[in-house]
GUMARSE-880843 format. One line per 10 residues: number of its first residue (from 1); their letters; for each residue x, y, z of N, C-alpha, C. Coordinates in steps of 0.05 Angstrom, whole numbers, plus 5000, padded with zeros to 4 digits. Layout:
NUM = A = X,Y,Z,X,Y,Z,X,Y,Z; ...
***
This chain:
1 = XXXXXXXXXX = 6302,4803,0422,6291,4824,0438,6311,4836,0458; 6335,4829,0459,6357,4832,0480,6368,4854,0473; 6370,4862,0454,6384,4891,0438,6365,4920,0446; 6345,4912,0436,6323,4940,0453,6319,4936,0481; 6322,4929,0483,6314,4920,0523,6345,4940,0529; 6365,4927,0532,6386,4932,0528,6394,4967,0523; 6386,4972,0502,6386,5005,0490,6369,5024,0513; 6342,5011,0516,6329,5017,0538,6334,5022,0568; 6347,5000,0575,6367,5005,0598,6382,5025,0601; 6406,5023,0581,6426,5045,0572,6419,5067,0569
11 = XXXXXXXXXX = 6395,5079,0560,6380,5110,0569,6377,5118,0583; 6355,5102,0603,6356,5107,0635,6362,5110,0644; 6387,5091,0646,6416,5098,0663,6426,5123,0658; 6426,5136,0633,6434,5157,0637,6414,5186,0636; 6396,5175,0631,6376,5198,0650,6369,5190,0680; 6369,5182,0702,6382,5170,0718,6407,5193,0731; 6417,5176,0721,6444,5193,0728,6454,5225,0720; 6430,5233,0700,6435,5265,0690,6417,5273,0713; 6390,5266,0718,6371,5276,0742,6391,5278,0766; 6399,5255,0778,6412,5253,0797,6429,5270,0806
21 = XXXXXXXXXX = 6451,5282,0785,6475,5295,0794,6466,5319,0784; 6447,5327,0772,6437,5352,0767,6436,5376,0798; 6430,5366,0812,6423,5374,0842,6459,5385,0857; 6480,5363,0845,6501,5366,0861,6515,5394,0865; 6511,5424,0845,6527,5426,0843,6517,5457,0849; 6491,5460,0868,6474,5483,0877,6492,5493,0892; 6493,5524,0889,6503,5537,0909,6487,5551,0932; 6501,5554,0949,6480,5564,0972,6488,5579,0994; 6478,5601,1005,6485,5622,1038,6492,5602,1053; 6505,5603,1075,6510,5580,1091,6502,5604,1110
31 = XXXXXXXXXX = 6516,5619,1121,6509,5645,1136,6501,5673,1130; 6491,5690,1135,6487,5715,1121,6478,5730,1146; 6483,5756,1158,6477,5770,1170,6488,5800,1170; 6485,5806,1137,6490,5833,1124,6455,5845,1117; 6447,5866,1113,6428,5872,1115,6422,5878,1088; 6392,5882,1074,6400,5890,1052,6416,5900,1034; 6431,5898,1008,6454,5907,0998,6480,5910,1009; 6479,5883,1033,6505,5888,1044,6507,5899,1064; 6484,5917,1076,6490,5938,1088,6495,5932,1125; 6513,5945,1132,6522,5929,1168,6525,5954,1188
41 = XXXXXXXXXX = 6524,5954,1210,6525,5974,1229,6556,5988,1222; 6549,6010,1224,6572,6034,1215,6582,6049,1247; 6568,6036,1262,6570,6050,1286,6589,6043,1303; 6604,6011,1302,6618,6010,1322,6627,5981,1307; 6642,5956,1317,6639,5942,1330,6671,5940,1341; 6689,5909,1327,6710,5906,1350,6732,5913,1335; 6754,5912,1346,6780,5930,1335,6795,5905,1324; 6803,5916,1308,6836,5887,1299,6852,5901,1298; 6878,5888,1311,6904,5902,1320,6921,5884,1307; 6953,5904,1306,6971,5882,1296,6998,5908,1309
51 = XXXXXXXXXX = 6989,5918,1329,7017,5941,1340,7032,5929,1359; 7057,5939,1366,7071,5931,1377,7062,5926,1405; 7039,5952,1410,7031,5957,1435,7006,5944,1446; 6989,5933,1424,6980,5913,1437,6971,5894,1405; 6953,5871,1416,6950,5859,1388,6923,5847,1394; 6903,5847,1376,6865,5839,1381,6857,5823,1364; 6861,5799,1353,6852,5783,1339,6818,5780,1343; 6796,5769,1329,6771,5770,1336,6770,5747,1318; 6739,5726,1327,6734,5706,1309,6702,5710,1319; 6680,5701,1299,6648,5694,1305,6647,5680,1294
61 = XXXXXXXXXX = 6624,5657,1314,6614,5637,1300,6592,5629,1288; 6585,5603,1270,6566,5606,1254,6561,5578,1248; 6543,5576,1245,6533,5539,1248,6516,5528,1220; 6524,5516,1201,6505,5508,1180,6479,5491,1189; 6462,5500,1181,6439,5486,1194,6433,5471,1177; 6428,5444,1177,6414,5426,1176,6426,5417,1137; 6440,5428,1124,6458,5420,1110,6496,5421,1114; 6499,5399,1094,6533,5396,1099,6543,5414,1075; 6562,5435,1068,6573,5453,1048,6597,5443,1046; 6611,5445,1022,6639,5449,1010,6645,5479,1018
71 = XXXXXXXXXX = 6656,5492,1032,6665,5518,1039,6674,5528,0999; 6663,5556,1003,6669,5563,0970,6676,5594,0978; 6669,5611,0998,6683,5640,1000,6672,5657,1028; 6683,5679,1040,6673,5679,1065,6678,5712,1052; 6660,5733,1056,6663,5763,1050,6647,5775,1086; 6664,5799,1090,6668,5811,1117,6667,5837,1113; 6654,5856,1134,6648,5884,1144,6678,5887,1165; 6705,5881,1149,6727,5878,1162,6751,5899,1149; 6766,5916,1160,6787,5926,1146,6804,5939,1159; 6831,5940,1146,6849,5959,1156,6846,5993,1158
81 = XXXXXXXXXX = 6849,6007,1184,6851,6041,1176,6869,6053,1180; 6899,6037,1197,6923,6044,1193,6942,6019,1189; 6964,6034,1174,6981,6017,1170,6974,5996,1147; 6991,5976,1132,6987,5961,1113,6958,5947,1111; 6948,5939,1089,6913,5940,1095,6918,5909,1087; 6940,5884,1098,6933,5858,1093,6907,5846,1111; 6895,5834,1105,6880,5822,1124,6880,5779,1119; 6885,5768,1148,6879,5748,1146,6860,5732,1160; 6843,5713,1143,6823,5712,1152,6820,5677,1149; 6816,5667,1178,6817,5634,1180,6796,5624,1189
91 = XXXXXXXXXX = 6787,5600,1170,6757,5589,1184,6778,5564,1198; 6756,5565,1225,6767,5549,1240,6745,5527,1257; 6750,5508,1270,6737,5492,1281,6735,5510,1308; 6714,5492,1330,6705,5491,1351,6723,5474,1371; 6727,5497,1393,6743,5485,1410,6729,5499,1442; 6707,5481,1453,6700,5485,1479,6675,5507,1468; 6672,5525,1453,6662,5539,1450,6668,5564,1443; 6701,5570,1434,6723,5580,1429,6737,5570,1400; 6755,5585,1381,6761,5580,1367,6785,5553,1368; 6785,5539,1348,6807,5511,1357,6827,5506,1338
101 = XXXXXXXXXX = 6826,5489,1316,6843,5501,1301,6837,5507,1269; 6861,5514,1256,6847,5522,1231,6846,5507,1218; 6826,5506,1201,6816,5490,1178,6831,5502,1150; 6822,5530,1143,6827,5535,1115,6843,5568,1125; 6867,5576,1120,6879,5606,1114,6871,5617,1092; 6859,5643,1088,6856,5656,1065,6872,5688,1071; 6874,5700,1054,6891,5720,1048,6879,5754,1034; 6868,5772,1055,6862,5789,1030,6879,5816,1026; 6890,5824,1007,6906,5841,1008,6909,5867,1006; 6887,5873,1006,6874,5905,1002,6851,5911,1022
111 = XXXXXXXXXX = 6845,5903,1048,6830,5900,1056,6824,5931,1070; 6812,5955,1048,6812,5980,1057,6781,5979,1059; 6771,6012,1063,6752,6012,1067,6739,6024,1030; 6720,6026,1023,6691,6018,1027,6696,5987,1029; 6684,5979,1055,6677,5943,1060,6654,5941,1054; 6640,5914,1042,6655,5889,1046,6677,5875,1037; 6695,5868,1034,6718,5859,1024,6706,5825,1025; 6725,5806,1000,6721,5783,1003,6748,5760,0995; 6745,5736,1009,6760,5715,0994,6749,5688,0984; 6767,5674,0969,6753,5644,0961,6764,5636,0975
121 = XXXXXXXXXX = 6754,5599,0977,6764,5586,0977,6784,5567,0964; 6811,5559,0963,6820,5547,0943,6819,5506,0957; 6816,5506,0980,6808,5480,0995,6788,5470,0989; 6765,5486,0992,6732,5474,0995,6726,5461,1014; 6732,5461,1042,6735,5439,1053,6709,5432,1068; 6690,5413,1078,6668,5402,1078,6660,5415,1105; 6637,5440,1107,6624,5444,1130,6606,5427,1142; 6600,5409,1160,6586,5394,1164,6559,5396,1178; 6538,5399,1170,6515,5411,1184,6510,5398,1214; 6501,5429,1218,6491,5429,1253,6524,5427,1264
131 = XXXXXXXXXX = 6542,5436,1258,6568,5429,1275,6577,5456,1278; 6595,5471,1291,6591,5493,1296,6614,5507,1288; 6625,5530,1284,6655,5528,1252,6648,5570,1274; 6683,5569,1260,6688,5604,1272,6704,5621,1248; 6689,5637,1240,6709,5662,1225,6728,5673,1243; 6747,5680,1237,6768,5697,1249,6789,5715,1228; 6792,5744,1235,6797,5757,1224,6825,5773,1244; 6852,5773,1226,6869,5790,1243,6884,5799,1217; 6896,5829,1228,6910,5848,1208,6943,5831,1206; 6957,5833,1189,6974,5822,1183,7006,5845,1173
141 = XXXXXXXXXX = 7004,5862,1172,7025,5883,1169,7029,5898,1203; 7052,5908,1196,7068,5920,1226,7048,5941,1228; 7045,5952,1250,7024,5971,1270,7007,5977,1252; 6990,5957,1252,6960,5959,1231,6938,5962,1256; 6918,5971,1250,6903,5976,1259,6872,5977,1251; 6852,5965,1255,6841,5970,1240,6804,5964,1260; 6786,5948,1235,6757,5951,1257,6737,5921,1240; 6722,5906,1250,6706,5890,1242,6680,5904,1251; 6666,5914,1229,6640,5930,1237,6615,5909,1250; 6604,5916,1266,6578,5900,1275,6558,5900,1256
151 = XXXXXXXXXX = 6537,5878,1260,6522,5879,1235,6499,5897,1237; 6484,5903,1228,6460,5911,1225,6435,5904,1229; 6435,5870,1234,6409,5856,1238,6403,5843,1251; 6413,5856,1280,6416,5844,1306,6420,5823,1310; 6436,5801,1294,6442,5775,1305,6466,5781,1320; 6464,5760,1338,6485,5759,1362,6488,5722,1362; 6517,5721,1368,6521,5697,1380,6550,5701,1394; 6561,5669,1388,6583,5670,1396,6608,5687,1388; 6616,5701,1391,6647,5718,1398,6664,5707,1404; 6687,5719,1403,6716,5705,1418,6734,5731,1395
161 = XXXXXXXXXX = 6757,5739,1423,6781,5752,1419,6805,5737,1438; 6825,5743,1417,6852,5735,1425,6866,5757,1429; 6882,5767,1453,6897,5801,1451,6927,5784,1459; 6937,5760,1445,6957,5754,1449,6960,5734,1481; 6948,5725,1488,6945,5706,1521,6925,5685,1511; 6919,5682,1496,6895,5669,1488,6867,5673,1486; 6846,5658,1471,6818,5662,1464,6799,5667,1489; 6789,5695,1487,6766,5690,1515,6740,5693,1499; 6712,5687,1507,6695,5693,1502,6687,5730,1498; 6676,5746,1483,6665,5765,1486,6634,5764,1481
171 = XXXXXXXXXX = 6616,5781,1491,6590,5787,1484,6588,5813,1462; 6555,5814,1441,6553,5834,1439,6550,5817,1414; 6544,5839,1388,6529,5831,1364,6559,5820,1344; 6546,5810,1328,6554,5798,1316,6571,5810,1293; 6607,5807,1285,6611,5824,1264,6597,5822,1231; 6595,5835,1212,6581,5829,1194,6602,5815,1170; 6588,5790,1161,6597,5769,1150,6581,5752,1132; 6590,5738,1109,6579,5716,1099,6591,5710,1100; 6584,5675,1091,6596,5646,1085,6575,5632,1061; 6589,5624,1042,6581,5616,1024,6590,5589,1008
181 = XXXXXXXXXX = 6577,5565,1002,6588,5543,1001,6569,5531,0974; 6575,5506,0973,6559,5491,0946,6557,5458,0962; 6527,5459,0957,6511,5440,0977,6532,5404,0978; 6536,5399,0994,6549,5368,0997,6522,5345,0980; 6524,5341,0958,6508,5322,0941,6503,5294,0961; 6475,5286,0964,6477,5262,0986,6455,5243,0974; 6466,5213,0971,6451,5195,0966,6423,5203,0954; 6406,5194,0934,6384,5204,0931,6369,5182,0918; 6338,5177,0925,6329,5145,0907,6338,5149,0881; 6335,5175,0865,6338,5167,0839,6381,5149,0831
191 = XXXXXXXXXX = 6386,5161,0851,6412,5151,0850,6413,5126,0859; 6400,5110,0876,6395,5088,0888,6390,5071,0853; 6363,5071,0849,6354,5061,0829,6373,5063,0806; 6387,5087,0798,6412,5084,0773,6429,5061,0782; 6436,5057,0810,6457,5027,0811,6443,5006,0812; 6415,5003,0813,6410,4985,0809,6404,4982,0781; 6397,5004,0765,6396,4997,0731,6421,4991,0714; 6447,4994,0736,6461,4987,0723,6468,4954,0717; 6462,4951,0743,6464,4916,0752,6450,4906,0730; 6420,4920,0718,6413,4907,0699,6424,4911,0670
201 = XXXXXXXXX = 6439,4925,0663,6446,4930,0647,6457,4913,0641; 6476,4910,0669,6507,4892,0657,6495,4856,0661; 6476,4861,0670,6467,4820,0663,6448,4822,0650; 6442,4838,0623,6423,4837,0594,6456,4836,0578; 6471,4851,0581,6502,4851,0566,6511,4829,0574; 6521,4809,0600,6521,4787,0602,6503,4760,0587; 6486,4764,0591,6459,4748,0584,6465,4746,0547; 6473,4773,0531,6477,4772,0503,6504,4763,0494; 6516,4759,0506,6550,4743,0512,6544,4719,0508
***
């Protein structure tokens, strides 16, 4: 009777383990405050500089609620309207309530208008829920100039510009942005129970030894 018992086990385990990791590999909004089809305030928001004569870096922040993400791509209401249209764009940690340091550099290189423009991630690196994480966006070619549009759907939070002296806080709505990630897979009973069907597995394979 040790051979079907056995075979029996050996199924489970791997239905078990197909249920289980079935879940890992969901993708999901982490942030979103584009309005339908994308669509974001055309009206104003903050400037990005890169001239000799002065220079405006901008970062907003954004908090995963109540899940942890693998960072997978961040797309922006962000672009150049003079000068070379690089744009670079760094997710960064929390520092005081201010940007701190960077986590992941991304690179976009056409960053003209019709926006939204977007990048991947090639890091993934683990957003951790409820912790609080900053986009930041600055032009990257000589006397560029350019605009991060405000969004459209009245969210507001945290701000912060750098004009070269360091990060101050600003007020006012929010630039328009996603963040987009693939859910951090976390312990689950059916996963619990697969290590324990393994244990049995391997002392019915012991036991037939």
């Amino acid at each position: 009777m040790r051979t079907p018992i056995t075979l029996v086990l050996v199924c489970l385990l791997a239905s078990l383990l197909s249920h289980s990791g079935a879940g890992q590999a969901r993708a999901g909004t982490i942030f979103n405050n584009f309005g339908p089809g994308d669509t974001y305030g055309t009206g104003g928001g903050l400037t990005l500089s890169n001239r000799s004569i002065s220079t405006q870096i901008v970062g907003y922040a954004f908090t995963p609620i109540g899940i942890s993400y693998f960072f997978d791509s961040v797309t922006l209401a962000a672009f150049s309207d003079l000068g070379p249209k690089g744009l670079d764009v760094l997710l960064m940690t929390d520092k005081g309530g201010l940007p701190g340091a960077t986590i992941e550099a991304l690179h976009i290189s056409n960053a003209s208008e019709p926006v939204p423009v977007s990048a991947n991630s090639t890091l993934r690196p683990i957003l951790t829920a409820n912790t609080q994480y900053w986009v930041v966006a600055s032009l990257t070619g000589p006397e560029a100039l350019g605009l991060w549009y405000v969004n459209s759907t009245g969210d507001v939070g945290p701000e912060a510009v750098n004009d070269g002296f360091g990060w101050g806080a600003e007020t006012g709505g929010h630039g328009a942005f996603r963040i987009e990630g693939t859910i951090v897979p976390e312990p689950t009973s059916l996963t619990l129970l697969g290590l324990g069907t393994i244990g049995l597995v391997v002392y019915a394979w012991r036991s037939r030894s």
